[in-house]
C-alpha positions in Angstrom: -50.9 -23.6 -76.9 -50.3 -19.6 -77.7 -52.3 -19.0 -74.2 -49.8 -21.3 -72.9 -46.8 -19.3 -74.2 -48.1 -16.0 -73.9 -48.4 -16.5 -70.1 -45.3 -18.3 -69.6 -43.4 -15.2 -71.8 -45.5 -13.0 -69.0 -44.1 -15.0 -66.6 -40.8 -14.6 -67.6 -41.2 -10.4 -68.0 -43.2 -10.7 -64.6 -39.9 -12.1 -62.9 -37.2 -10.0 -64.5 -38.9 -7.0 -63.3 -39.2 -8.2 -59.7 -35.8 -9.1 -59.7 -34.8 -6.0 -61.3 -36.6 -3.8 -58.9 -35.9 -5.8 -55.9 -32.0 -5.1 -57.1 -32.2 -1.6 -57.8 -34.6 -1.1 -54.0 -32.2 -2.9 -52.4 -29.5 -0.7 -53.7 -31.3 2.7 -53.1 -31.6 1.1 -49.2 -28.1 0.4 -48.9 -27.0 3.3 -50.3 -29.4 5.7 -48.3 -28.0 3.5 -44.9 -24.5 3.7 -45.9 -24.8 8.0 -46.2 -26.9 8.1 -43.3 -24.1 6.6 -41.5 -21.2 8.5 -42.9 -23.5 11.8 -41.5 -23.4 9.7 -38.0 -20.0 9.6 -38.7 -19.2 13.0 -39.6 -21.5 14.5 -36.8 -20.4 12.3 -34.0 -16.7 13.5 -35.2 -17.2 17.2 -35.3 -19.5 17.1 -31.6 -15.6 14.9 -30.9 -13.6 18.3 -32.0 -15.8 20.4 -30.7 -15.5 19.1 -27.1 -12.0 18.8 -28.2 -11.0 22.5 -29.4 -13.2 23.6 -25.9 -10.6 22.1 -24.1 -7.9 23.6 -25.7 -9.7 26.8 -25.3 -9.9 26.4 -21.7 -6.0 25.9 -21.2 -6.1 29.1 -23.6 -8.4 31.2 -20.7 -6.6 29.7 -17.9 -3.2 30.5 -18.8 -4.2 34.1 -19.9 -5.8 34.5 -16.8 -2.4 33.8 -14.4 0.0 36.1 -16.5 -2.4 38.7 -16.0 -1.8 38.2 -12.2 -0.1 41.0 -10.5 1.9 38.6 -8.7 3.3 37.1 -11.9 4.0 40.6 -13.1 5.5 41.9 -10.4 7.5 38.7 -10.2 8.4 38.7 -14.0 9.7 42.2 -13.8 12.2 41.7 -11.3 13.0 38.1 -12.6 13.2 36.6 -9.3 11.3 33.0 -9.8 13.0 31.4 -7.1 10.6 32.4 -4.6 8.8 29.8 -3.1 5.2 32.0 -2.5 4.6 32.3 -6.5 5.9 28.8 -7.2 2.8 28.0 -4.4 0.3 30.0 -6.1 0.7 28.8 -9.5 0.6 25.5 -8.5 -2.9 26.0 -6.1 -3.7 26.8 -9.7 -2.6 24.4 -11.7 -4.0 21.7 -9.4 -7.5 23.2 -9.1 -7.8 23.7 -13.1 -6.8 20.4 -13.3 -3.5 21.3 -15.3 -0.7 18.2 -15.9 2.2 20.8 -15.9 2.4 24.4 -15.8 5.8 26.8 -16.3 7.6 29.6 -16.7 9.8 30.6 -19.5 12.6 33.5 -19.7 12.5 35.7 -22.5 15.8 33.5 -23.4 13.7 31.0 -23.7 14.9 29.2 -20.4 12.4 27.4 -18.1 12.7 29.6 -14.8 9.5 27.9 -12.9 7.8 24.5 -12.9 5.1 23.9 -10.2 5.5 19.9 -10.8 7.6 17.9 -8.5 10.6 17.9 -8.3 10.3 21.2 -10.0 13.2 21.4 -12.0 14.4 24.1 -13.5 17.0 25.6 -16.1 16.7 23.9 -19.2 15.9 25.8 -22.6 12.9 25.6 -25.1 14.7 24.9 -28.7 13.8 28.1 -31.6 12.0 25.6 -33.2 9.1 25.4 -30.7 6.4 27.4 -32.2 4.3 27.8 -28.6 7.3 29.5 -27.3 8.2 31.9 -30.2 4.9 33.3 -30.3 4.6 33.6 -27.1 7.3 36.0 -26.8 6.0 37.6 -29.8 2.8 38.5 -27.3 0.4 36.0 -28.8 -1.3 33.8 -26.9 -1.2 29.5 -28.3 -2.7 26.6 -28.0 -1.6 23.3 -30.3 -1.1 19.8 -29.5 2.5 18.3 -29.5 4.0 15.2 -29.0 6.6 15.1 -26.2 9.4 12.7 -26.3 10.4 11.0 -22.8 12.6 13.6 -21.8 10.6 16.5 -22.3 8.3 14.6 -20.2 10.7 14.0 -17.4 11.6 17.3 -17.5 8.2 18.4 -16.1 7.4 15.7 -14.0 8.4 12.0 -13.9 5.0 11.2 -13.0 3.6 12.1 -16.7 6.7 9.8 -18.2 4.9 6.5 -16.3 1.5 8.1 -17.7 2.6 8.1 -20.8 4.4 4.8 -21.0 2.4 1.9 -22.3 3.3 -1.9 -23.9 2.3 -1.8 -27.3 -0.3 -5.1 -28.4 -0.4 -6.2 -31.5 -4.2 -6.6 -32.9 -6.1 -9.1 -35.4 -5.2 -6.9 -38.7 -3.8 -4.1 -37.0 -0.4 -2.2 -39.1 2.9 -3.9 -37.7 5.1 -1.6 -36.0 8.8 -3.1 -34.6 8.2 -0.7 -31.5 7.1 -2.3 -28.5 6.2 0.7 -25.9 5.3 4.0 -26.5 7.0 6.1 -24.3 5.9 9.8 -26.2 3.4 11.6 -24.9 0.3 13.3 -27.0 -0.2 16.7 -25.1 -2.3 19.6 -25.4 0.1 22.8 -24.9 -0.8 26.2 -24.2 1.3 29.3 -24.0 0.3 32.9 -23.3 2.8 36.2 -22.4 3.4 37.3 -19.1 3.3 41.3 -20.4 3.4 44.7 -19.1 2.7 46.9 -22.2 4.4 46.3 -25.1 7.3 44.6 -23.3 7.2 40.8 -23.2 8.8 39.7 -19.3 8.1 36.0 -19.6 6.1 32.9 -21.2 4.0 31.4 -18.7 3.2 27.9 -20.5 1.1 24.7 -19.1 -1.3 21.7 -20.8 -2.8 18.2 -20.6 -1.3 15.0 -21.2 -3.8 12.8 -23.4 -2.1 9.4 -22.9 -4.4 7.7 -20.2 -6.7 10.6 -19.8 -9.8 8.5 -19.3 -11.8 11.4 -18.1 -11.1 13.3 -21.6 -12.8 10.1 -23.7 -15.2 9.4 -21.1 -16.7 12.8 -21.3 -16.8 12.4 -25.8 -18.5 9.4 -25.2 -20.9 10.8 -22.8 -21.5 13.7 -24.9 -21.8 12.0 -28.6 -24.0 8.7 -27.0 -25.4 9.8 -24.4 -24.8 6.8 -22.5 -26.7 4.6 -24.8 -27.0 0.6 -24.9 -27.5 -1.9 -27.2 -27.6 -5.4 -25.7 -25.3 -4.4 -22.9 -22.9 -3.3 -25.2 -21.9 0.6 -25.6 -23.5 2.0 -28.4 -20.2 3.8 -29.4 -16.9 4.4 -28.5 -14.0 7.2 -28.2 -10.3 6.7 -28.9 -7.2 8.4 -29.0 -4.6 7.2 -31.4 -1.3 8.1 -31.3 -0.1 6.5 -34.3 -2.2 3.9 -34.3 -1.8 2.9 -30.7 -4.8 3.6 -28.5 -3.3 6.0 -25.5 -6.7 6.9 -24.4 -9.8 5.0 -25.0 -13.5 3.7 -23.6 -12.9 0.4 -25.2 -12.8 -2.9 -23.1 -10.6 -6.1 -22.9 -12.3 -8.8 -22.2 -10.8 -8.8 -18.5 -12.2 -5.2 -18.2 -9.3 -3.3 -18.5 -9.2 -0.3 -21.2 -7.7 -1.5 -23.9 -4.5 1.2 -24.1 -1.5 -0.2 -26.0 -3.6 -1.8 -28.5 -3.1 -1.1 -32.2 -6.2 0.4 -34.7 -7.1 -2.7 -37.3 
């Protein structure tokens, strides 16, 4: 009888133990996944920035590069941007650095150049835009900006239709009572056209982020490495502007990228 109840009360300590370690192990486990995932996380988001900011440092060098141009100077100094030779060259460049829009700016802050059709001209930059008033200060900037409609019709009516998409409501995504984004997510740049101290000109230029597949593409590539998992990408890149994807490597079902679509 007391060998009876001394195993059974060894019994009982025998199985609170078990399921008190089993508990506390599978704790430790999920708590050591969860943080190795959050360092995923956080290292798939800076490689994200990094091929990010690299960009922006590219529009930096390339816009640097053709206000250092003696044509540009020489043209900035006597003001006359109506010629149709520098328009040409600027826009060989433009194209080949695989630039959305690049400009010129006055020192009154008027846009004297634009080497996207129709290339219009004679509009002002408000004081309030940052890229512009350092700029003229002789410091070279890169940021990213949102541009309404007009500003993007202003440089070329091709980037408005770019930027345009039908916003799509998702299974818990944030309701919104818009239904199109027409703003465009840009990545500006802005360096001086100068001869010594004296400021002649801003030449400005950047990269439109709505629909710019090849921007996400090449994240995707970088962070996963192309990597599978069923058939099934093993991550994914997005752009969000305001919780509406404008650039993304994620699917519909039909195939289509899913642009429009709101973050859950």
């Amino acid at each position: 009888m007391l060998k009876a109840k001394l195993f059974k009360g060894f019994a009982i300590l025998v199985i609170i133990f078990g399921v008190l370690s089993a508990f506390f192990a599978i704790r430790m486990i999920e708590t050591r996944v969860v943080a190795e995932a959050q360092r995923r996380v956080q290292f798939d988001m800076s490689s994200a920035w990094f091929v990010y900011n690299s960009k922006l440092q590219e529009i930096q060098t390339i816009l640097k590069l053709a206000a250092s141009k003696t044509a540009v100077l020489e043209t900035a100094e006597k003001q006359d941007w109506t010629r149709q030779d520098i328009r040409n060259r600027l826009e060989v460049i433009r194209i080949n650095l695989k630039l959305d829009f690049l400009g010129v700016i006055s020192p009154e802050r008027q846009v004297v150049l634009r080497t996207t059709p129709p290339y219009k001209t004679g509009d002002y930059r408000p004081i309030s835009e940052t890229f512009v008033t350092d700029a003229l200060q002789g410091k070279a900037f890169t940021t990213t900006v949102l541009f309404n409609k007009e500003d993007l019709v202003n440089e070329s009516e091709a980037l408005a239709e770019r930027a345009f998409v039908v916003i799509e409501q998702t299974p818990r995504s944030m309701l919104t009572q818009k239904i199109a984004e027409d703003r465009g997510m840009v990545m500006l740049g802005a360096a001086p056209i100068q001869k010594g101290n004296q400021v002649l000109g801003v030449i400005y230029g950047g990269v439109l982020l709505n629909r710019n597949h090849a921007l996400v593409d090449h994240m995707k590539d970088i962070i996963y490495k192309k990597e599978m998992y069923e058939s099934t990408p093993v991550g994914t890149a997005t752009i969000f502007l305001h919780g509406t994807r404008i650039a993304t490597t994620v699917n519909l079902p039909n195939g289509n990228r899913a642009l429009g679509t709101r973050v859950s």
